[in-house]
C-alpha positions in Angstrom: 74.5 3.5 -47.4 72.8 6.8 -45.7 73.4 7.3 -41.7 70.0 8.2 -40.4 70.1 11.1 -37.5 71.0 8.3 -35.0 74.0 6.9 -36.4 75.1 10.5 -37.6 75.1 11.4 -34.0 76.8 8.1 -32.8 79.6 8.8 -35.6 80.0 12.2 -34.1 80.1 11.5 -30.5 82.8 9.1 -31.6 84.8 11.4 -33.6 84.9 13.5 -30.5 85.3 11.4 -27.6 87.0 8.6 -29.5 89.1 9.9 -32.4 91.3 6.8 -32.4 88.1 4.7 -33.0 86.4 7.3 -35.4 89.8 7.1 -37.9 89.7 3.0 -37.4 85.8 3.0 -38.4 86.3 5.3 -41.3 89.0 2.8 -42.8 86.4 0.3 -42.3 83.6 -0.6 -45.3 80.9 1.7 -45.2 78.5 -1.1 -44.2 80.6 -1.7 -41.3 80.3 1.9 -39.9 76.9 1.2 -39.1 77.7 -1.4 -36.9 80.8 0.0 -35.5 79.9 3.6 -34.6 77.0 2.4 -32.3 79.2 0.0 -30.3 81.9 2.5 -30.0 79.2 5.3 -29.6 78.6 2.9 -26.3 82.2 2.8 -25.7 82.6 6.8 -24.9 79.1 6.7 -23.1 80.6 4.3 -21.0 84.3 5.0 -20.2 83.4 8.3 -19.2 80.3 7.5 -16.6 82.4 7.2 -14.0 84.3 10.5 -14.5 81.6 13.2 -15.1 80.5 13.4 -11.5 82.7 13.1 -7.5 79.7 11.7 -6.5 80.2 8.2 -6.5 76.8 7.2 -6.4 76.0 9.1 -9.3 78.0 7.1 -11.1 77.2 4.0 -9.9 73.5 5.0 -11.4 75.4 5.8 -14.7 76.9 2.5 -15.1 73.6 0.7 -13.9 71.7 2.6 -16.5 73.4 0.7 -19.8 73.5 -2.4 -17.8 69.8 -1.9 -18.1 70.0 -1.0 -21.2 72.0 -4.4 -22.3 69.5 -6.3 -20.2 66.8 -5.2 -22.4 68.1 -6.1 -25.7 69.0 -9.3 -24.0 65.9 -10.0 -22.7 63.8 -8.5 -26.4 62.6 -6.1 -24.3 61.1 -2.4 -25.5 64.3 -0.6 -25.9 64.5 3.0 -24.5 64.7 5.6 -27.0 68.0 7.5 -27.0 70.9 8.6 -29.8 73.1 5.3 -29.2 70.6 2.6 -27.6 68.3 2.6 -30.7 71.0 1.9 -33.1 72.9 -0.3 -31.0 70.0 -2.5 -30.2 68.9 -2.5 -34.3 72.9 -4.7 -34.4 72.9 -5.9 -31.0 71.9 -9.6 -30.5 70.6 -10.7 -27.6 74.0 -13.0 -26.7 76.0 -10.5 -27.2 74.2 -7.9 -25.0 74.3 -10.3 -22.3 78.5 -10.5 -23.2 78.5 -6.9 -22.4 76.9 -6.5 -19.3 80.8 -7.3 -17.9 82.3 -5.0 -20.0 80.3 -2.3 -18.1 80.5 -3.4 -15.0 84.1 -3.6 -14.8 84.2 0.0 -15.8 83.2 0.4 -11.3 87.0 0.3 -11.2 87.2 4.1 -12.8 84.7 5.4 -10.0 87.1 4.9 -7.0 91.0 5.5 -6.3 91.8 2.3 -4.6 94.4 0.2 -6.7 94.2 -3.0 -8.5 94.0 -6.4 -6.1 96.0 -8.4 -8.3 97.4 -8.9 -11.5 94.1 -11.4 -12.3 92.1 -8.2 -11.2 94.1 -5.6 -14.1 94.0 -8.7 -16.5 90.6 -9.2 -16.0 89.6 -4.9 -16.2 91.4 -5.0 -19.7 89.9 -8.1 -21.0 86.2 -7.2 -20.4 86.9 -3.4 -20.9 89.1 -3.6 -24.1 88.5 -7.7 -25.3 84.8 -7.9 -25.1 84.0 -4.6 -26.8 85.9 -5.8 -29.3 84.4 -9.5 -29.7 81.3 -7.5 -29.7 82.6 -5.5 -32.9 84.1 -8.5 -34.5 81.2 -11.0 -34.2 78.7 -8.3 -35.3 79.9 -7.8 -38.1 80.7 -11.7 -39.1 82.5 -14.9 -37.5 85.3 -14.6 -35.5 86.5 -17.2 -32.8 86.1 -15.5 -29.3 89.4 -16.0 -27.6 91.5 -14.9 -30.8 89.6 -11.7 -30.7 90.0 -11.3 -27.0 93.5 -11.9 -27.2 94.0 -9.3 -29.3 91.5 -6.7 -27.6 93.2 -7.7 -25.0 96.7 -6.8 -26.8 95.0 -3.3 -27.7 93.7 -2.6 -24.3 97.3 -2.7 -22.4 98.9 -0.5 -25.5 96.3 1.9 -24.8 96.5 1.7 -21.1 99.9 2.2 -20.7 98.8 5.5 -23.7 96.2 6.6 -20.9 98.9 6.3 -17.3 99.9 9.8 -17.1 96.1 10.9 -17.5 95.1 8.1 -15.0 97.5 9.0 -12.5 96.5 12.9 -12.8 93.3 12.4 -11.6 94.5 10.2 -8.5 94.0 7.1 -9.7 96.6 3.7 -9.6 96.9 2.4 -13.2 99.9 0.4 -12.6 100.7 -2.7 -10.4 103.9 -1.9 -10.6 105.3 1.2 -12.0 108.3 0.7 -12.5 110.4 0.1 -16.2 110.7 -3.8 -15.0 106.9 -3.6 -14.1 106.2 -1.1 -17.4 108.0 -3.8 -19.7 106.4 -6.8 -18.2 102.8 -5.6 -18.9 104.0 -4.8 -22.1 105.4 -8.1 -22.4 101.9 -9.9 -21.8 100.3 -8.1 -24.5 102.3 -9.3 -27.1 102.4 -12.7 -25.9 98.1 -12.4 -26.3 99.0 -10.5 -29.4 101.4 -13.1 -30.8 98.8 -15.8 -29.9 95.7 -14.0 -31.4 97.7 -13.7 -34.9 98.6 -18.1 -34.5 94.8 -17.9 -34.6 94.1 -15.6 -37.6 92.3 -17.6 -39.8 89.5 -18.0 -37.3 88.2 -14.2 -37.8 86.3 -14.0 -40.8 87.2 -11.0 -43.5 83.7 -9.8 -42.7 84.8 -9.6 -38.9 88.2 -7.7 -39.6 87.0 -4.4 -39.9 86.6 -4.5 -35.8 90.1 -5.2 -35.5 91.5 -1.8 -37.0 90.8 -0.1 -33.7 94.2 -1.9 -32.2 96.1 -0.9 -35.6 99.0 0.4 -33.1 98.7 -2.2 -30.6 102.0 -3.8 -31.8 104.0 -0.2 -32.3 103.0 1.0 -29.0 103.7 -2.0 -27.0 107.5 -2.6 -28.7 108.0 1.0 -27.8 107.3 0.8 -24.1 109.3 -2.5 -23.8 112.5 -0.8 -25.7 111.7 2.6 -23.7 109.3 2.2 -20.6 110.0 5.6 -19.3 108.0 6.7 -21.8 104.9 5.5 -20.6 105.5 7.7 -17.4 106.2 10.7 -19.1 103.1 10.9 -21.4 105.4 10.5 -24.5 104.3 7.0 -25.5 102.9 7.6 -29.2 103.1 7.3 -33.1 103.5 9.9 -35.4 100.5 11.5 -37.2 102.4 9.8 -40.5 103.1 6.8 -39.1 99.8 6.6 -37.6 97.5 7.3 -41.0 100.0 5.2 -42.5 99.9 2.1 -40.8 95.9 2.1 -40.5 96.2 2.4 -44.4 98.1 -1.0 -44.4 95.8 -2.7 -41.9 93.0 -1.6 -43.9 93.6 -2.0 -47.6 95.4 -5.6 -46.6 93.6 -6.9 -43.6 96.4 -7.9 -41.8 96.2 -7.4 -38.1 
């Protein structure tokens, strides 16, 4: 299958903003890749809104313009022509642009420095931010039973989280509830719980869906690492090999065990 000049540049904004996702969607079946680069293409556009201006404001207007964006595939609208809308909205469905609109508007969180309310506030930032992009992927591609995939987007998004603290924390924000290695260990903790119960669920994600799953490939690694060593989190040094990393997206991919 050829990429036309859309989903070459989708695939490349991903292998640059993204790289985690880019190696995930290369393991994936060709096919696949042209449903994954455009969702994770959206992904970068939208995690980094917030942070490419001080002016809050502007990003407000950032975020607001791919809400719009969702609202018109949703709605069957003429779609604006750009590099990631056009291909997203050729695999988009209407439902599932609707699903999205969430996942973006959560993403308000990354404009300002005030801290989480709650634990249901940080729970509910890494199930739309993380889980929904990733139902999105997963029911794309083929079936796959919402709350398993959640779960384990879920699962991926506090590995990766807990991956992004020092970075978070740099630029003044307040990633953590509750920073401590008790606090580190139970966040940890409550992704593999989701994780544990997304894989009781397995057999309600079709093999055609799968390929969205490799993007949490670590998920499990990462999280056992920052319940055996949470000061690790803190210190930036939270992390697989390059070995064990290629490695163990091999094994998700040529098995399909997630």
């Amino acid at each position: 299958m050829s990429f036309d000049a859309d989903l070459t540049a989708c695939a490349a904004l991903v292998e640059k903003g993204d790289p985690e996702r880019f190696l995930a969607a290369m393991a994936a079946p060709v096919a696949a890749r042209r449903v994954l680069f455009p969702l994770y293409a959206l992904n970068v556009e939208v995690a980094r809104a917030p942070w490419v201006t001080q002016e809050p404001m502007i990003a407000e207007m950032r975020l607001q313009w791919w809400r719009d964006v969702l609202q018109e595939i949703a709605e069957g609208q003429t779609v604006r022509r750009h590099q990631v809308v056009t291909p997203l909205a050729a695999i988009l469905s209407p439902e599932l642009a609707t699903y999205l609109d969430q996942y973006v508007s959560v993403r308000r969180w990354d404009i300002y420095k005030d801290p989480f309310e709650d634990a249901a506030h940080l729970t509910a930032y890494l199930d739309h931010s993380a889980g929904s992009l990733m139902v999105a992927a997963a029911q794309s591609l083929g079936p796959a039973d919402t709350d398993v995939v959640r779960d384990f987007g879920y699962a991926a998004g506090v590995a990766n989280w807990l991956v992004a603290v020092p970075e978070l924390e740099a630029r003044g924000r307040i990633p953590l509830l509750d920073g401590t290695a008790e606090g580190v260990r139970a966040l940890a903790r409550t992704g593999l719980d989701r994780l544990d119960r997304a894989r009781r669920g397995r057999a309600a994600v079709s093999a055609a869906a799968r390929p969205a799953l490799l993007a949490g490939w670590q998920t499990e690694a990462l999280l056992k690492q920052a319940v055996a060593e949470p000061g690790l989190v803190a210190s930036g040094a939270l992390g697989q090999s390059g070995f064990r990393k290629r490695t163990g997206l091999m094994w998700q991919a040529a098995t399909g065990r997630w």
